[in-house]
C-alpha positions as CSV (number, residue, x, y, z in Angstrom):
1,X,0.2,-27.1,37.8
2,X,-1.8,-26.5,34.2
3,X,-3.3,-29.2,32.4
4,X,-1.1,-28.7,29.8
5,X,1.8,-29.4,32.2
6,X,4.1,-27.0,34.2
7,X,4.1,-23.5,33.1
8,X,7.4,-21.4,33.7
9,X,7.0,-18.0,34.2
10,X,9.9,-15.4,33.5
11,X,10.2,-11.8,33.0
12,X,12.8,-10.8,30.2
13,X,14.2,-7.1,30.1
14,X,14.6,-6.5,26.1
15,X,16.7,-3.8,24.4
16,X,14.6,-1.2,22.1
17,X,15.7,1.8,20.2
18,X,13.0,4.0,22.6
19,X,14.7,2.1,25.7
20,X,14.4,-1.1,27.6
21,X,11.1,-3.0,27.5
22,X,9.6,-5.9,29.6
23,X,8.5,-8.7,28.6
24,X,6.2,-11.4,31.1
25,X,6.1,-15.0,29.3
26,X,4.2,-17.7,30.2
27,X,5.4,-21.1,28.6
28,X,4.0,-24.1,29.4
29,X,5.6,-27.7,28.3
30,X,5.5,-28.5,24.9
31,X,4.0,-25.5,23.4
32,X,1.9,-24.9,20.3
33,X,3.1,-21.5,19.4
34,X,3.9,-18.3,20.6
35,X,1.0,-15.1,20.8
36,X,2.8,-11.8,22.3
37,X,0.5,-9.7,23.3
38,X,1.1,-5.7,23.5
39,X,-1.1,-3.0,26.3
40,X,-2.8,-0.3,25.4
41,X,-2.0,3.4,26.1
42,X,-3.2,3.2,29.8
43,X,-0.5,0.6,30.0
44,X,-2.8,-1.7,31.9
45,X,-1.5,-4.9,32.1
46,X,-4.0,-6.5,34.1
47,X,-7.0,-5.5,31.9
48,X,-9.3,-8.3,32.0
49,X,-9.7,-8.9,28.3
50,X,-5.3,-9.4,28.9
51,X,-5.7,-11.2,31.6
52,X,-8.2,-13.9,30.5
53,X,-6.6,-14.3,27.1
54,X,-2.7,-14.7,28.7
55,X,-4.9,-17.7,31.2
56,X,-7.5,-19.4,28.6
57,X,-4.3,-19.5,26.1
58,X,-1.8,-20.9,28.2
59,X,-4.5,-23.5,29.9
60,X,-4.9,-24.6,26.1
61,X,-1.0,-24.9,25.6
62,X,0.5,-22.0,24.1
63,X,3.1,-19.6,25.2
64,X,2.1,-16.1,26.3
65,X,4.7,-13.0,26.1
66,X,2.8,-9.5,27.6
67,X,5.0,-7.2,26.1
68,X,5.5,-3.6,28.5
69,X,6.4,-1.1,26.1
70,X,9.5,1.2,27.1
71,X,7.6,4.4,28.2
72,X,5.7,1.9,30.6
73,X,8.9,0.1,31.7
74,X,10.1,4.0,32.5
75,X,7.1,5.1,34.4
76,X,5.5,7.5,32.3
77,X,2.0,8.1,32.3
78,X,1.5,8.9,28.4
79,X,2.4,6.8,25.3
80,X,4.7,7.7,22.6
81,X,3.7,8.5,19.2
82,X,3.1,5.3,16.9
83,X,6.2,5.1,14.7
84,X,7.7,5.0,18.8
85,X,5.8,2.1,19.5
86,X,6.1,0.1,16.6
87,X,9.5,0.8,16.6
88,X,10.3,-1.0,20.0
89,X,7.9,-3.0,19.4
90,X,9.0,-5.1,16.6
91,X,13.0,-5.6,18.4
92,X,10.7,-6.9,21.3
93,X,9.6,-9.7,19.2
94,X,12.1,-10.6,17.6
95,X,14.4,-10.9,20.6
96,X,11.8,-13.0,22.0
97,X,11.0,-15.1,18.9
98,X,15.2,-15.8,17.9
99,X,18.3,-16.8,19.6
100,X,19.0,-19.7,22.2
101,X,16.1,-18.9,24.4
102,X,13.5,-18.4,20.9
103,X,9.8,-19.3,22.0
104,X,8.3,-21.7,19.2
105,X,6.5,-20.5,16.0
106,X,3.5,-20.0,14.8
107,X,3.5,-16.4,16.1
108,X,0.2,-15.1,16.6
109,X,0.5,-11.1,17.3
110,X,-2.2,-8.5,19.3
111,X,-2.6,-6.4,21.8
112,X,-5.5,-4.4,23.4
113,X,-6.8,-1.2,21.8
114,X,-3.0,0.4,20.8
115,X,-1.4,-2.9,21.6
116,X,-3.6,-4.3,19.0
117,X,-3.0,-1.6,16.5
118,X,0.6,-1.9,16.3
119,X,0.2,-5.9,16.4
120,X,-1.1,-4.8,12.8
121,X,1.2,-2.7,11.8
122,X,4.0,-4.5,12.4
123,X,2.5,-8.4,11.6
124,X,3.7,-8.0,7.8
125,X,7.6,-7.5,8.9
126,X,7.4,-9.8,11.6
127,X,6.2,-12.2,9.9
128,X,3.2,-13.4,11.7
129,X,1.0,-16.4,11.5
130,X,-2.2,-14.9,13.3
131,X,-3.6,-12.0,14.8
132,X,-5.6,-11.3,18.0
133,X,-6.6,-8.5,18.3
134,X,-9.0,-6.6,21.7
135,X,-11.0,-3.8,21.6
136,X,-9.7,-2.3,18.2
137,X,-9.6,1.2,18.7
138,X,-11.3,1.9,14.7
139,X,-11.5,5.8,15.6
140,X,-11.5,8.7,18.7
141,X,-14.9,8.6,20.4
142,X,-17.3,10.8,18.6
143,X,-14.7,11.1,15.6
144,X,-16.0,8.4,13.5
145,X,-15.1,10.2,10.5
146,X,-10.9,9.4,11.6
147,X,-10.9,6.5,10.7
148,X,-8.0,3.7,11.2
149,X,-9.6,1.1,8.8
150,X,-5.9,1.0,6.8
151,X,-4.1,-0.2,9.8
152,X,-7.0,-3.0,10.5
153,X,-6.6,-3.8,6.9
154,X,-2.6,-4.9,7.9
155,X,-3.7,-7.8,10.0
156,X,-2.4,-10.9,9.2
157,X,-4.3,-14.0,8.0
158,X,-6.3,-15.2,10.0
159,X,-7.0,-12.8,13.1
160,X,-9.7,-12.7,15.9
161,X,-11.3,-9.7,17.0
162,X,-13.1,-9.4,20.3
163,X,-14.7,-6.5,20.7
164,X,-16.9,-4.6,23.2
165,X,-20.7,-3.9,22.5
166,X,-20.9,-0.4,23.9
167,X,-16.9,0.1,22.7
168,X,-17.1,4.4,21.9
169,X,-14.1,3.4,19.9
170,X,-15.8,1.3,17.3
171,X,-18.5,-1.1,18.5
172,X,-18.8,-4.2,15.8
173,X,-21.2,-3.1,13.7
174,X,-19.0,-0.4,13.0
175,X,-16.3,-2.6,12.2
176,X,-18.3,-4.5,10.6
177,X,-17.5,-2.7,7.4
178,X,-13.8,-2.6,7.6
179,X,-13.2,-6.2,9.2
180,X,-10.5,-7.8,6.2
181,X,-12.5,-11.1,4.5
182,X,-9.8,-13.2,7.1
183,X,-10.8,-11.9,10.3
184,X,-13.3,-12.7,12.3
185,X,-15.2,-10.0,15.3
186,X,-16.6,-11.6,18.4
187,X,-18.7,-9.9,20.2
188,X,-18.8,-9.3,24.0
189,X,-21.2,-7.2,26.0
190,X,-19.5,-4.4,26.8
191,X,-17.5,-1.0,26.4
192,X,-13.8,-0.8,25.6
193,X,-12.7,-1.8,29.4
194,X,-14.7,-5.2,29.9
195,X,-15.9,-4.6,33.5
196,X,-15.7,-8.2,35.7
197,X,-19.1,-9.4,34.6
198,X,-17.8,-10.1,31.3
199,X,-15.3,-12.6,32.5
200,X,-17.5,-15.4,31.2
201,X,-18.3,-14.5,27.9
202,X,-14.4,-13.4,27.4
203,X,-13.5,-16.5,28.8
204,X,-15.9,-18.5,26.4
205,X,-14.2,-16.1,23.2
206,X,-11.1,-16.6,23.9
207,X,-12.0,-20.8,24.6
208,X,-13.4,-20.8,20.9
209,X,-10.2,-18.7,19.7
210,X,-7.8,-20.7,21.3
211,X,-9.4,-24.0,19.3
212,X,-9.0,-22.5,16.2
213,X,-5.7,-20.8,16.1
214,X,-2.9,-22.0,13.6
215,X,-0.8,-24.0,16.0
């Protein structure tokens, strides 16, 4: 039992364009909000940085959705190209945010590295209230000079970024430049996978994140 009441889990299969998706929500009583949160190309769902945002959320009363994009849900090993993702994506959410069994607004959207960069592609149709966004993948490793700094500047008003020290995909003084007025980087020792010692110090960002989102 959470402290926020009892929490009922439920897995939801969703229709996409690109195929069916998954959906794993966490809803505890009386909810503040919604955040769906999207994987990144591995298709980890049990990253840590996933993991300790779906618990520290939900222990401070919001619904969680981890949303399993379709080639994930079909068992392939590589991700589809971005208009793919965003494309299922944004079906996802809405069927999950309408109809008889809606979760409650405000909608805060993210994701981890490609989770995170549809999450801001997509936040201006969906109509999103917040953004929370891990690891932001700002370019390649070693390709600094490709950059995605137009896609970070889609994010809604106001997002949270946590992002890795070490990340080879944009640490945050590299983002530092990019980061829209509204958003806010938090900064956590470590690379773009958070290996277990950083538990903690996600567990504290995500504990300041949590008492400051729109809900």
């Amino acid at each position: 039992m959470s402290a926020v009441g009892r929490v009922v889990e439920r897995v939801r299969d969703l229709s996409t364009p690109e195929g069916p998706g998954r959906a794993h929500v966490c809803r505890p009583a009386h909810s503040r909000g919604t955040v769906v949160l999207g994987h990144g190309a591995g298709g980890g769902l049990r990253s840590l940085d996933l993991t300790v945002a779906r618990d520290v959320l939900v222990a401070a009363g919001w619904t969680v959705a981890v949303v399993e994009q379709p080639w994930l849900v079909a068992g392939r090993r590589v991700a589809g190209r971005p208009p793919t993702l965003d494309a299922a994506w944004v079906p996802m959410v809405t069927a999950l945010m309408s109809g008889r069994s809606r979760l409650p607004r405000p909608l805060v959207v993210g994701g981890r590295s490609a989770g995170a960069r549809v999450a801001c592609r997509t936040a201006a149709e969906l109509e999103a209230d917040a953004g929370l966004l891990l690891s932001f993948p700002l370019h390649l490793p070693g390709r600094p000079d490709r950059l995605r700094d137009a896609e970070l500047a889609l994010a809604p008003d106001p997002t949270w970024l946590v992002q890795g020290t070490r990340d080879p995909f944009g640490t945050p003084t590299e983002l530092a430049p990019y980061v829209p007025r509204w958003a806010e980087v938090i900064e956590v020792d470590g690379a773009h996978s958070f290996p277990k010692g950083a538990g903690p110090a996600l567990v504290a960002a995500m504990t300041r994140i949590a008492a400051t989102l729109p809900g």
